[in-house]
N, C-alpha and C positions, 0 to 999 in steps of 0.2 A: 559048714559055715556059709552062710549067704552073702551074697554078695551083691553091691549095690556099683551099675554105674551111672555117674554123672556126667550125661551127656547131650552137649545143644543145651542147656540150660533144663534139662528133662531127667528125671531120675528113673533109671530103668531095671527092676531088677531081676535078677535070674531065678527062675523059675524050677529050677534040678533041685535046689538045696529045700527041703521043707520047711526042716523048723524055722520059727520063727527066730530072728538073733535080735540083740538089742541095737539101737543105735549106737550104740555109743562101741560095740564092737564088729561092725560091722563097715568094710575096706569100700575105699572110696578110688577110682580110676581118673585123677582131671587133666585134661588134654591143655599143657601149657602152651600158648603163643608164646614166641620173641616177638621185640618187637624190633626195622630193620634201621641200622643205626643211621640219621641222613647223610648222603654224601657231601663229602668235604670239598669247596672248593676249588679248584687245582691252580695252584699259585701262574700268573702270567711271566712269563720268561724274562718280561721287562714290563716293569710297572715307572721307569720315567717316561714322560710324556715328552720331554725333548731328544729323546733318539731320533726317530724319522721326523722330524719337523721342517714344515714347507716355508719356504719362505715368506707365504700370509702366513703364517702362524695362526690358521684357520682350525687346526685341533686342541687349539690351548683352552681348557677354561680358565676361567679369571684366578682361583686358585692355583693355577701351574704359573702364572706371571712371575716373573723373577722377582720384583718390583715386589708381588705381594710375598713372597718366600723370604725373601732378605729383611725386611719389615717387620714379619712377624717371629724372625727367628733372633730382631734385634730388641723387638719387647721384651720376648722371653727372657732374653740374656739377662736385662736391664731390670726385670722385675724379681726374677729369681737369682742371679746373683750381682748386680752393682748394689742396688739398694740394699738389701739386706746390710754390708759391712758398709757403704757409707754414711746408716743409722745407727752405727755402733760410734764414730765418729761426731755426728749431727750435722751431715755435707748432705746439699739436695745435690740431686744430678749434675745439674749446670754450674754450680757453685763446685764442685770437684773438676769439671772438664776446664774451667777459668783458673782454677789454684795451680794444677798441673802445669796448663800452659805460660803461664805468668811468675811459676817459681822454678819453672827451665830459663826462660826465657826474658827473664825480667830486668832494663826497663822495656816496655813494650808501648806503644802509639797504641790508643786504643782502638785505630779502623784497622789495624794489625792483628789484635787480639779480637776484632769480630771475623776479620777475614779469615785466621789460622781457625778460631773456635767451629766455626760452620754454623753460628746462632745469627738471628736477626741483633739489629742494632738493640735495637728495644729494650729487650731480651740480656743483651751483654749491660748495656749500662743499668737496668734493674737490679742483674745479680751481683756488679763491682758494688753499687751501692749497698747492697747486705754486708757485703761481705767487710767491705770497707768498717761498718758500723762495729764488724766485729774483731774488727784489728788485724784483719789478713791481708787485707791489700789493701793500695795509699795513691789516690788521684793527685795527680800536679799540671796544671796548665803553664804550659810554658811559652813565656809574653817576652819576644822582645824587648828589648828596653829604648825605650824613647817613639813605641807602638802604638799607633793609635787606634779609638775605641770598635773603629769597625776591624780592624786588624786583628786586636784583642780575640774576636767573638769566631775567627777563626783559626783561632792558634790551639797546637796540635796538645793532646792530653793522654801526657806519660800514665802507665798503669806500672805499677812495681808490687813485690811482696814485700810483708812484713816478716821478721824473726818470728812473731808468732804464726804467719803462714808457712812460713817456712821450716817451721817442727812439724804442724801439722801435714805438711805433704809427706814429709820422710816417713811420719807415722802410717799413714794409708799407705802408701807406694810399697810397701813388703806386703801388704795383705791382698792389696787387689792385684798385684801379680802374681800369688801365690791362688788365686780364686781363676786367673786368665788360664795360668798353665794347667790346673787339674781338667779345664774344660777344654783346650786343646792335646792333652794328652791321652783322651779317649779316641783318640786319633792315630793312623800310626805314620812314619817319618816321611814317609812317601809322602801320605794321603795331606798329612801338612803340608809339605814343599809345593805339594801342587795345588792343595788350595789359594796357598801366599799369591802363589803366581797368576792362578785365574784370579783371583781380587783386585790385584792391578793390573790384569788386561782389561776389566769390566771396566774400572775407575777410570782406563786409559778411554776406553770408550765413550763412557759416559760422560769425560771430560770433568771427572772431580778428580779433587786433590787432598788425599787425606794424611797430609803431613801432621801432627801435633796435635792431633785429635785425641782424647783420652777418656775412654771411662772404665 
C-alpha cells in the first residue's frame, strides 16, 4: 500500500511501494497544531482604589469618587427597584417620598416638609399640589384672626394626609419594604451593621441629615 504524506502544505510520496493505490485508499499523515490558549489575567490582590489613598486623593479617577459611586448606585436602586412597584401604585418618586413623610408625620408646616423631604421648595409645592388634586393630601393656611393682609401672605401652611392617602401609604409600605430588605439581605449581618454605621459617619461628615427620607 502507498502511502502518501502531507506535508508543509506539499504532498510527498513514498517511493518502496509500486503499485499504484487509489486516492481514495490511500493514508494520509497531518501534523496538527494547538493552538496556545491566551493567558488569563491574574486578578490584583486589591482592586479598591481607596486602600493606599493619599490625602490629595491624586490616584482617584473621577469614577472611584464616592460622590460618583453613591449616585450611581442610587439611580440603580431607584430605576430598578422603587419605580417599578411605585407604577403598580401610580406614585412618581417625589410624590411617595412626600406621602410617607406627611402620613408619619402629619400636620406638618410645609418649610418642614421641604426641610425633612431633602427636595427644593419648587419641587415640594408642585408635588403637594398633584397630589392634593388627588385626594392625598389637604393644604390649609393658617391666618390669625383679626391678621392683616401683609401678615396673611406670611402665615404658615399646614400640609396633612388625607384617609385616602393614608390607605394608600399602608398599601405601599409592605411592598417597598419587602423590595429594601431582599436587597439588603444579599448582605450578611456583619457587612450590614457596618455599612448602617459608615452611612452615618459619611452623613455626619458631610453634615446631612437623613432623618424621614423615604423611597
Amino acid at each position: 500500500m502507498q502511502t502518501v504524506l502531507f506535508i508543509g502544505g506539499n504532498l510527498r510520496q513514498n517511493t518502496q511501494d509500486s503499485p499504484a493505490t487509489p486516492w481514495s485508499d490511500r493514508a494520509f499523515s497531518v501534523k496538527k497544531t494547538t493552538q496556545k490558549k491566551p493567558r488569563q489575567r491574574s486578578a490584583s490582590k486589591s482592586t479598591c482604589p481607596w486602600v493606599k489613598l493619599p490625602s490629595t486623593g491624586s490616584s482617584l479617577n473621577t469614577e472611584d469618587f464616592l460622590t460618583f459611586r453613591v449616585t450611581r448606585l442610587s439611580n440603580a436602586m431607584r430605576t430598578n427597584l422603587t419605580k417599578p412597584y411605585l407604577a403598580q401604585f401610580e406614585l412618581s418618586l417625589p410624590e411617595w417620598r412626600l406621602l410617607a413623610l406627611v402620613a408619619r408625620f402629619s400636620p406638618l408646616r410645609f418649610s418642614e416638609v421641604t426641610l425633612r423631604s431633602g427636595m427644593d421648595k419648587g419641587q415640594v409645592s408642585r408635588t403637594l399640589r398633584v397630589m392634593a388634586e388627588r385626594g392625598l393630601t389637604k393644604m390649609k393656611t393658617i391666618r390669625p384672626a383679626g391678621s392683616r393682609a401683609r401678615e396673611a401672605l406670611a402665615a404658615p401652611v399646614m400640609v396633612s394626609v388625607t384617609a385616602k392617602g393614608q390607605s394608600l401609604y399602608k398599601s405601599v409600605l409592605p411592598v417597598a419594604r419587602k423590595r429594601q430588605a431582599e436587597v439588603l439581605l444579599t448582605l450578611s449581618e456583619s457587612e450590614r451593621k457596618a455599612f448602617y454605621a459608615t452611612l452615618d459617619k459619611l452623613f455626619a461628615v458631610a453634615g446631612g441629615d437623613t432623618k424621614d427620607e423615604v423611597e
